[in-house]
Every structure is written in structure tokens, then in C-alpha cells.
C-alpha positions as CSV (number, residue, x, y, z in Angstrom):
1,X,0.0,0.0,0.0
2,X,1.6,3.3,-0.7
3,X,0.4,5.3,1.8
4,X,0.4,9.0,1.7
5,X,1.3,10.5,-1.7
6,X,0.7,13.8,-3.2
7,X,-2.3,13.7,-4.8
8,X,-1.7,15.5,-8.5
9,X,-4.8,13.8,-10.6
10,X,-7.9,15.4,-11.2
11,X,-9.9,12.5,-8.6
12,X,-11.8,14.2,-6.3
13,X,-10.9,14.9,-2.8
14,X,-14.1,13.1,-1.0
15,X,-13.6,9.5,-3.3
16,X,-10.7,9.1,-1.4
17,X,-10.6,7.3,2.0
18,X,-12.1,8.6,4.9
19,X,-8.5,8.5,6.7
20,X,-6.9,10.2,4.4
21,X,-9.5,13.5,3.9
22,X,-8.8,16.2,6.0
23,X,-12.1,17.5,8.4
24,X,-12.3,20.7,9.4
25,X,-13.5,21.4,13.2
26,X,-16.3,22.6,12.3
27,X,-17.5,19.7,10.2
28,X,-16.6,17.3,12.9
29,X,-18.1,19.5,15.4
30,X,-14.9,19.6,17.3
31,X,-13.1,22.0,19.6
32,X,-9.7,23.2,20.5
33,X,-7.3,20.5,22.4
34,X,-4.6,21.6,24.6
35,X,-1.2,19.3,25.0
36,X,1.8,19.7,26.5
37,X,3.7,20.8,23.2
38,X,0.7,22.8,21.5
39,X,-2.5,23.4,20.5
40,X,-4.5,21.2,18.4
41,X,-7.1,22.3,16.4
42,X,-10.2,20.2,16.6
43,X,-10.2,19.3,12.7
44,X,-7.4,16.5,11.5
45,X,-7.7,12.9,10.0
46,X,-10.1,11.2,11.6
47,X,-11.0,7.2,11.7
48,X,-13.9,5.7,13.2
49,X,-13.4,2.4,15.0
50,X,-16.3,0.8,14.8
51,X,-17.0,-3.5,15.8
52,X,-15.9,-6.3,17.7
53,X,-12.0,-6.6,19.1
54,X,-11.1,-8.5,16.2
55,X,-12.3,-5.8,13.5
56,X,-10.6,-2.9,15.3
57,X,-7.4,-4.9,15.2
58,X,-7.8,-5.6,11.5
59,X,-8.3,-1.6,11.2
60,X,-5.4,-1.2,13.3
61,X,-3.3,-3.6,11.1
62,X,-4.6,-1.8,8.0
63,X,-3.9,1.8,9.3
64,X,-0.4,1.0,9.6
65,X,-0.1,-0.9,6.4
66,X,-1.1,1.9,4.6
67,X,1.7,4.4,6.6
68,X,-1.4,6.4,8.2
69,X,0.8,7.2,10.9
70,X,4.2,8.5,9.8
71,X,7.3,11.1,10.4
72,X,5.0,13.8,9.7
73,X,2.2,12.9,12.7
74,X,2.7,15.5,15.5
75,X,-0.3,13.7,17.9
76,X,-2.9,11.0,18.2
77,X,-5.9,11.9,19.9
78,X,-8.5,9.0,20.7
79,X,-11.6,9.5,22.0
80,X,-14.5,7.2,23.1
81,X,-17.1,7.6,25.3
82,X,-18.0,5.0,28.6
83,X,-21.2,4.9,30.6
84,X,-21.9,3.4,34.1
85,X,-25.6,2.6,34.6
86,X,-25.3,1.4,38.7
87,X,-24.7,5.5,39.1
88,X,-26.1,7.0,35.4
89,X,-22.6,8.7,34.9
90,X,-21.2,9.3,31.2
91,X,-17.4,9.6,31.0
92,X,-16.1,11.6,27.9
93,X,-12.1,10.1,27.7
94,X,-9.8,12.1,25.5
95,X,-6.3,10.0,25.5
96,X,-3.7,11.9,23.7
97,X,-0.3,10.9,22.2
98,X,2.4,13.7,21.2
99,X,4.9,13.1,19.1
100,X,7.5,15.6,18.6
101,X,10.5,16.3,15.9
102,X,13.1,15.2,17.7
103,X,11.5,11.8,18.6
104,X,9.9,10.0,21.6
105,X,6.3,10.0,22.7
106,X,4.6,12.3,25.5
107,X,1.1,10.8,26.5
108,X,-1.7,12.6,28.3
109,X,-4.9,11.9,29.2
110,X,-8.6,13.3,30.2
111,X,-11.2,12.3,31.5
112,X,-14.6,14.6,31.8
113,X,-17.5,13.1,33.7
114,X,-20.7,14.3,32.8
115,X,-24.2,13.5,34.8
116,X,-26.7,13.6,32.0
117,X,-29.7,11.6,33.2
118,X,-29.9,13.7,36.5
119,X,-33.6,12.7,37.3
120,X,-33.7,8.9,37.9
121,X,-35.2,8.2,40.9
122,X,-38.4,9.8,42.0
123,X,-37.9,11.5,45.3
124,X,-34.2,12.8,43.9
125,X,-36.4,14.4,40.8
126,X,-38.5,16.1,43.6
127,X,-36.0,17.4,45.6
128,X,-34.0,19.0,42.6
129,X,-37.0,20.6,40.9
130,X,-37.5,22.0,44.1
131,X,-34.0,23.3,44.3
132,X,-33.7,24.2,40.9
133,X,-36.9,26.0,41.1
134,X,-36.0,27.8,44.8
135,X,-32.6,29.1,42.8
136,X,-34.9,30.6,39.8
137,X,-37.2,32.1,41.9
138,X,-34.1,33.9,43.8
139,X,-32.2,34.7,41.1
140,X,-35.5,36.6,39.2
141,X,-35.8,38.6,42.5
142,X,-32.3,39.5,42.6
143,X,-32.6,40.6,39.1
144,X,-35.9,42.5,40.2
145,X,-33.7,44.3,43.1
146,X,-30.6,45.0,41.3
147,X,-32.8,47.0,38.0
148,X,-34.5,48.8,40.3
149,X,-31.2,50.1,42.0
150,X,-30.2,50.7,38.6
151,X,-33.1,52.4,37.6
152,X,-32.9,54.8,40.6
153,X,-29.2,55.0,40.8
154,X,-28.5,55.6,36.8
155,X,-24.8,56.1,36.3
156,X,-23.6,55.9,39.6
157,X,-24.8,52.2,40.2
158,X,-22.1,51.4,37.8
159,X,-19.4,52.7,40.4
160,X,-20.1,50.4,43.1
161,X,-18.0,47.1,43.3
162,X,-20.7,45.4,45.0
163,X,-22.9,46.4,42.0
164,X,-20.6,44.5,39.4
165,X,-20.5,41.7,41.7
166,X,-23.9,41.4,41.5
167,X,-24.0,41.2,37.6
168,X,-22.2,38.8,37.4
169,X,-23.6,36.4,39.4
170,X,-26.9,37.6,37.7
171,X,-25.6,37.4,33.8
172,X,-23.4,33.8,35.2
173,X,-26.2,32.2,36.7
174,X,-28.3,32.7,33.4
175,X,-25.8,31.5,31.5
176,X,-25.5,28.4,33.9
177,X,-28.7,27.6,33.5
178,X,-28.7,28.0,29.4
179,X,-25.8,25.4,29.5
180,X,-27.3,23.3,31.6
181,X,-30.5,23.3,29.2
182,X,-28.1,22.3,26.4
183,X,-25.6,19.6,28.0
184,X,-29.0,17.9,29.3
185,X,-30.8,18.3,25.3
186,X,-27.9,17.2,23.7
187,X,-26.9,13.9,23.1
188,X,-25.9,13.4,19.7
189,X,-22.1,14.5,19.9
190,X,-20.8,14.1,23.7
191,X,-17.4,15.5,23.0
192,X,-19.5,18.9,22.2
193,X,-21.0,17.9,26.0
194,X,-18.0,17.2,27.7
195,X,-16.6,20.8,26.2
196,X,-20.0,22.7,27.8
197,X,-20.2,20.7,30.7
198,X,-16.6,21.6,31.5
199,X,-17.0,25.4,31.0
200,X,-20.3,24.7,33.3
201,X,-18.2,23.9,35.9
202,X,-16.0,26.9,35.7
203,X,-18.9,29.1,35.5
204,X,-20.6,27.6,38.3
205,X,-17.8,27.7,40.2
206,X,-16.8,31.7,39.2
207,X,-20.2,32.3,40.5
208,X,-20.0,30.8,43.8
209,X,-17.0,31.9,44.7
210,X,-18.9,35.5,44.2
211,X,-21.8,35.0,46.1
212,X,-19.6,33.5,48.8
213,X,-17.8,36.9,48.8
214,X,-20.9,39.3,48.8
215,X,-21.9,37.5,52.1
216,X,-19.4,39.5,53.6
217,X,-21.1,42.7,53.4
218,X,-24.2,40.3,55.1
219,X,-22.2,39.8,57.6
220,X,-20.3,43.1,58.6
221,X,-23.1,43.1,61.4
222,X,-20.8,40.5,63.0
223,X,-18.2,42.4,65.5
224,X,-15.1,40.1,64.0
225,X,-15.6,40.3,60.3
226,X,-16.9,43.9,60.5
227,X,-13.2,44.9,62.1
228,X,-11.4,42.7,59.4
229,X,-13.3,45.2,56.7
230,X,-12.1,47.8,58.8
231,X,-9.3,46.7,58.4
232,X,-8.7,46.0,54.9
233,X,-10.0,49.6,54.0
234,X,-7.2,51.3,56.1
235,X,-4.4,49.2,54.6
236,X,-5.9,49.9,51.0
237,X,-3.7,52.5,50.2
238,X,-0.5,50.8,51.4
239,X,-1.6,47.3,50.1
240,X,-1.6,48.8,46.4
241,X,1.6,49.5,46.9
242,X,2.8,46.4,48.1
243,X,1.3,44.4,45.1
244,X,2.8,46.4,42.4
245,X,6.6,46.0,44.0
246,X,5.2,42.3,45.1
247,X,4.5,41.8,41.2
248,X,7.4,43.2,40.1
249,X,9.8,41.2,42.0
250,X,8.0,37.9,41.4
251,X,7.5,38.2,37.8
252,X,11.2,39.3,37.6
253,X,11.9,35.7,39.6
254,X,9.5,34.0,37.3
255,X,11.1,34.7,34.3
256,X,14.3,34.3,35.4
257,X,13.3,30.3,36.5
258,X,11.4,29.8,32.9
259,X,14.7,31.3,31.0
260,X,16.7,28.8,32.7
261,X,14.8,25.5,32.6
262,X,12.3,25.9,29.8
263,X,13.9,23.4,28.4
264,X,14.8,21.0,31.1
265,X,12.0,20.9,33.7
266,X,8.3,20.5,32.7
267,X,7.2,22.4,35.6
268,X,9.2,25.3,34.0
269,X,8.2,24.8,30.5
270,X,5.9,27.5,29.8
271,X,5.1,30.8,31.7
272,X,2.0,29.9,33.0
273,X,3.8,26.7,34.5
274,X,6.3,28.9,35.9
275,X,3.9,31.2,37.4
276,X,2.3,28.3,39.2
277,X,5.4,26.3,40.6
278,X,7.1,30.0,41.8
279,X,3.5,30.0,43.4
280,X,3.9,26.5,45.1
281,X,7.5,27.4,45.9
282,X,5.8,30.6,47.9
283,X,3.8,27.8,49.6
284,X,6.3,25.5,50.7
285,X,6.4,22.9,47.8
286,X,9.4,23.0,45.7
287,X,12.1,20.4,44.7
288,X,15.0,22.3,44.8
289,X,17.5,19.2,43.8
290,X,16.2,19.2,39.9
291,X,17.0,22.9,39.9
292,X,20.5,21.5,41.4
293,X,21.0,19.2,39.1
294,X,20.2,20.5,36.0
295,X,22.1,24.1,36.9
296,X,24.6,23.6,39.9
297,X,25.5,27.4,40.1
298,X,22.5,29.5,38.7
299,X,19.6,27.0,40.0
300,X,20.3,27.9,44.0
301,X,21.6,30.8,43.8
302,X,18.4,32.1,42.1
303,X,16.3,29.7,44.2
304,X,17.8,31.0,47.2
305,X,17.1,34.3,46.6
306,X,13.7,33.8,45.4
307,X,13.2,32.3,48.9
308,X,14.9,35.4,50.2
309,X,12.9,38.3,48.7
310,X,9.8,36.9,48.3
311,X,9.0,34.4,51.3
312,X,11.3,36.4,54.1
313,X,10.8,40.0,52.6
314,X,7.6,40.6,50.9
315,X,5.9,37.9,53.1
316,X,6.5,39.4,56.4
317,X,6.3,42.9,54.7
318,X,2.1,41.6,53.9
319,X,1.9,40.6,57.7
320,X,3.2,44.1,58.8
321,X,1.2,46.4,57.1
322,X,-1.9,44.3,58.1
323,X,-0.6,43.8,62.0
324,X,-0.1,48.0,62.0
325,X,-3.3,49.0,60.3
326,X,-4.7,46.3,62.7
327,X,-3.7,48.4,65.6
328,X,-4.5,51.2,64.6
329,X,-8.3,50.2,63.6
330,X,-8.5,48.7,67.2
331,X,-7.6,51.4,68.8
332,X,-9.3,53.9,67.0
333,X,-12.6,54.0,67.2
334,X,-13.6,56.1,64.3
335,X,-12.1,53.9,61.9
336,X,-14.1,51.1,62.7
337,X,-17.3,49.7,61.2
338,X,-20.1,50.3,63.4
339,X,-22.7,48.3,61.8
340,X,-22.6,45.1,64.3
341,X,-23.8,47.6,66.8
342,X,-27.0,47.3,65.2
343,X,-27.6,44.1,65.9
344,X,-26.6,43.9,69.1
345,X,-29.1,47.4,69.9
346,X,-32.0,45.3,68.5
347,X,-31.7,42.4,70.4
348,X,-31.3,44.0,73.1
349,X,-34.2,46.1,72.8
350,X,-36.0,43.0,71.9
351,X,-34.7,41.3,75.5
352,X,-35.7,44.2,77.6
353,X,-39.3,44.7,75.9
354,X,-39.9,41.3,76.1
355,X,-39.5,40.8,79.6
356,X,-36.7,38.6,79.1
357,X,-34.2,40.2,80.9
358,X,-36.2,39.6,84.5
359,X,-34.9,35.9,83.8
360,X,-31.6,34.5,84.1
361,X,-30.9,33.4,81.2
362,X,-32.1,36.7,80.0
363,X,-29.9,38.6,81.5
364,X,-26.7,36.7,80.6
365,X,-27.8,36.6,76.8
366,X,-28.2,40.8,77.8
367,X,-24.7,41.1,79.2
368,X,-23.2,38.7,76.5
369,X,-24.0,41.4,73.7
370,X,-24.0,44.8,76.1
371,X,-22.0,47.3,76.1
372,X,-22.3,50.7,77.6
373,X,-25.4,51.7,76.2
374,X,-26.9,48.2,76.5
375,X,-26.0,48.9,80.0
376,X,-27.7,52.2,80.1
377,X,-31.1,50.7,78.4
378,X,-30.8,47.3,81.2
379,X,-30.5,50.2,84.3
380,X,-33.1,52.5,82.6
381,X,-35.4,48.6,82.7
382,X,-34.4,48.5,85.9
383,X,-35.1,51.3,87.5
384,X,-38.2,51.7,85.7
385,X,-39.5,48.5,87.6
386,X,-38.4,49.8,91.2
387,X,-40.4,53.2,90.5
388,X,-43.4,50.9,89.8
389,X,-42.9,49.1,92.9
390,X,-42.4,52.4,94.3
391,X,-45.7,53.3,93.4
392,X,-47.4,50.1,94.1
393,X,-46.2,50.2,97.5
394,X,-47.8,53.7,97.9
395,X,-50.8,53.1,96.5
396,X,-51.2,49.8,99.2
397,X,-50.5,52.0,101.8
398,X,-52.6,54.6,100.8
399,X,-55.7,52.2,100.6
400,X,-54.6,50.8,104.1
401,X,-55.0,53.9,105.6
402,X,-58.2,54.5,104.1
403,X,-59.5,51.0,104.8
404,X,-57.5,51.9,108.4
405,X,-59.9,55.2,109.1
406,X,-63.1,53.7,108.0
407,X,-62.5,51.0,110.4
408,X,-62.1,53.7,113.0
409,X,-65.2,55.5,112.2
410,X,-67.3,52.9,112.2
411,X,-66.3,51.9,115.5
412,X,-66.7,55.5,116.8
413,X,-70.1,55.8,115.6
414,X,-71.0,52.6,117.5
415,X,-69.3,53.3,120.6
């Protein structure tokens, strides 16, 4: 078989075997595969195995007859599909083999679980139609809220950080739910499922971690985390500061360790791998004898000073700024967030016009949360009640003495 050969007669492209036609990604429906080496588009040769064992190893045996695979092949990418029916979980695998100029092989592999029949059992249905419902119903009225601030607000809505934080989850969570629509409708091409339910994740987990940081302005009320936002606004101005020198000197350090051993370490191998192994050095996780190896002078030195600026320095230059501005927030009343105060006035009104506070356990709830004006409302409670017994104790003596000189009359007018 003569394998690949230029083709210079006039014999249509698409007569010849499947194999040998190039597909375009978009007529395979295909997307963008990252390797260690490259990119790979998602077009390329593509051949369907298709049978029992014994026919894909006579398609095997053919493919390399024919030289489908030669000198010229810079990756094979196989993908295949599995499904487990004890737990209704698909498994999109993607099993890739690199092969570059200068020889060897570099495998790699993914594997993308996907839970497209969701709604199996009956009461599991239930509860996530009532969960899935709960979250629509929430996110509408947080749309409703946030148009209405925008609505009143006009341009300056726009200036608030909180306000872009609450786009986002908005415009994320409706595009979580579109993709959830699709991954659960489509079925006809699961690499096109595996692709959308992996960007589902990320979405799902960019808005998360958002909503997980607007519950801090929910609760500022709390003493603690009101003090730490207290806090953080003080050091703002010295904090930008930090970064940009911060940024500076590690970026200088990164490039330094990807100049040296992009071509000897994977972990160093491109910038972003640099950026995340200087960031796992930072951490406490480095393997400082490949560097020592590989360059015996140049590897500790710079790793040594790395360690130096950046974990000794910079580091405990962080702490200080946020120990000082801690200080001073603590001392200083005026810098401080008084909203906790808030909650601490309502419950204690609620204590005292309750009646709650005559009771023990009343009172130590009241002194758990008082402070000096919580004081001042308890004593006002109190001396409120001692002026009523006050009174009440007049008013029984009065009527004593009244029953007291009828008494006497009566026995006057007798005698």
C-alpha cells in the first residue's frame, strides 16, 4: 500500500478514504485541544473504530499498512465515550499521544465526567426541581432588586464594586442555566457535552465563589468580620503599593526560573507553569534538587534568593502592614465599622421589651451582647420596675390607711 502520496490527478478529494480526507472542526463538530507541546485544532484525519476486538485490530493492522501514521504525525488523539448505569454517569475520555520532531512520545490523558440523566429516581427528581426552582425564583428577585437600583441610581450604580459583583452572578447564573439546558438536550455529539459541561463547571464555580464573597457585606453586622473590613480599607492604600513592588519582584523571579529550565523541567516549561510552581514554591512545595542538578550554580543561587525576597521579605512585609493597620483600627474608634452595633441594639431592645431580661438566662444573653449603652437601656429597665414598685407600694398604703380610718369611724359611731 503506498500510503500518503501527493495527490496531482484530477480525482476528487471526497472518493478518497475517509482517513486520508482532511475534516475541518467545524465539520466534525470539534473544539480546540490543549497538549503539552501545543494546540491542536479540533479538525485533522479522523478514523472511526467501529465492531468487535477482532475488527478494530484488522483496522489497526490496516492503518499501519497503509503508513497512516508516519514522520509527519505531530499527535494522536483518541476519544471514546463509557457509561456506568449502577450511578447514570457518562465519561467523555480524550487520550492523547504527542509526538514531537526530535522523537519519543509524550502521552496525556482526560477524563470529563458528565451526569446527564440527572432525574432517575423519584424522590431525587423532587427534591431537585425544588432546588432548581428555589434558585430561579431567587435569582429573578435579585434581578428585580438589582434593575431597580439601577433604575434609581443611573450612572452611579455602575461605580459600586458590589454592584458589578452582583452582575455577574446575575448574567453567570443565566448563562449556567442555558448550559445546563443544552448539556442535558444534547446527546448526539458528547465531546460537544464534555466541552459545555466543562465550562459549566467553571462558571458555576466563578459564581460561587462570588456570592460566597458578597456575604461578607451580610455579615459586617458580625463584630469580627466587620473589624477585618475595617481593616482591609485602612491598609488599601498601602496594600496597592505592596502588590505592584510584590508583582514586580516575582515576575522578575519567574522569568528568570522559565529562562533557565524551559527546556529541562516540565514544571518550567511555559510561563504559566512557571507562574504556578514560583507560586507552590511561595507555599512550601518546591524540589529544589532538579533545579540543582540540571544548573549547579545558577539554579540555587536564584532559588535561594527567590526564597529570600519573596517568602522572608515581601511575606512578612504583607503581615506588617496588616498587623499595623490592625492596631490602629483597634484602637481607634472612628475607623471602625459600626454596623454590628446594630444588631446587638435590636436584640437587646427585643430582651428588655420582652420581659426577658427579668430571667436569668435573660440577663446573661443581655450582658453577652452589652455594652455601655446596653447597659444604660438594662438600668433604665431596671429602675423603671423599682419606681413601679415604688408606686405600688404607695398606692397599698394609701388604701390601708383608708380602709384603716373607716375602720375607725365605724367603730366611733357605735361606741
Amino acid at each position: 500500500m503506498p500510503g500518503w502520496m501527493p495527490n496531482n490527478s484530477t480525482k476528487p478529494p471526497d472518493q478518497l478514504p475517509k482517513e486520508f480526507r482532511y475534516t475541518t472542526a467545524k465539520e466534525r463538530e470539534g473544539y480546540p485541544r490543549w497538549g503539552q507541546l501545543a494546540w491542536y485544532s479540533g479538525g485533522g484525519y479522523v478514523h472511526e473504530m467501529r465492531g468487535s476486538s477482532e475488527k478494530l485490530l484488522s483496522q489497526v493492522k490496516t492503518l499501519q499498512e497503509t503508513g497512516w501514521l508516519d514522520d509527519r504525525t505531530r499527535a494522536i488523539i483518541i476519544e471514546f465515550a463509557v457509561y456506568n448505569p449502577a450511578v447514570h454517569l457518562f465519561g467523555m475520555v480524550n487520550i492523547m499521544f504527542e509526538l514531537p520532531g526530535t522523537g519519543g512520545i509524550l502521552p496525556s490523558y482526560r477524563i470529563e465526567p458528565a451526569n446527564l440523566l440527572s432525574f432517575v429516581d423519584v424522590s431525587q427528581m423532587t427534591f431537585e426541581i425544588i432546588c432548581q426552582g428555589l434558585f430561579i425564583l431567587a435569582l429573578v428577585g435579585l434581578l428585580i432588586k438589582e434593575a431597580r437600583h439601577l433604575w434609581v441610581e443611573r450612572w452611579a450604580y455602575l461605580l459600586s464594586l458590589r454592584s458589578w459583583a452582583q452582575l455577574l452572578i446575575i448574567v453567570g447564573s443565566f448563562a449556567a442555566i442555558a448550559i445546563f439546558a443544552y448539556v442535558n438536550i444534547e446527546t448526539k455529539k458528547l465531546t460537544r457535552v464534555a466541552m459545555w459541561n466543562e465550562i459549566l463547571a467553571y462558571l458555576v464555580a466563578v459564581v460561587t465563589f462570588i456570592a460566597i464573597l458578597t456575604l461578607l457585606h451580610i455579615f459586617r453586622f458580625n463584630k469580627h468580620i466587620g473589624l477585618l473590613g475595617s481593616v482591609l480599607r485602612y491598609a488599601n492604600r498601602d496594600m496597592k503599593y505592596f502588590f505592584v513592588v510584590f508583582g514586580i519582584v516575582f515576575f522578575s523571579f519567574v522569568t528568570t526560573f522559565y529562562l533557565l529550565f524551559l527546556d529541562t523541567l516540565a514544571a518550567y516549561s511555559s510561563f504559566i507553569y512557571s507562574m504556578e510552581t514560583s507560586f507552590q514554591i511561595v507555599l512550601g512545595k518546591f524540589d529544589v534538587t532538579s533545579m540543582y542538578e540540571l544548573e549547579p550554580l545558577l539554579g540555587p543561587m536564584v532559588f535561594a534568593a527567590f526564597t529570600l525576597f519573596i517568602v522572608f521579605i515581601m511575606l512578612n512585609m504583607f503581615v506588617a502592614i496588616l498587623t499595623d493597620s490592625f492596631e490602629i483600627v483597634r484602637k481607634d474608634p472612628s475607623l471602625q465599622c459600626d454596623d454590628h452595633e446594630m444588631v446587638a441594639f435590636t436584640l437587646a431592645r427585643f430582651i428588655v421589651w420582652s420581659g426577658l431580661s427579668t430571667h436569668t438566662w435573660g440577663k446573661k444573653i443581655l450582658l453577652k451582647y452589652a455594652d455601655n449603652d446596653f447597659g444604660q437601656i438594662y438600668e433604665e429597665r431596671e429602675d423603671r420596675q423599682t419606681e413601679e414598685l415604688i408606686s405600688d407600694f404607695q398606692e397599698a398604703v394609701d388604701l390601708f390607711l383608708s380602709r384603716a380610718r373607716r375602720v375607725e369611724i365605724s367603730a366611733v359611731k357605735e361606741g
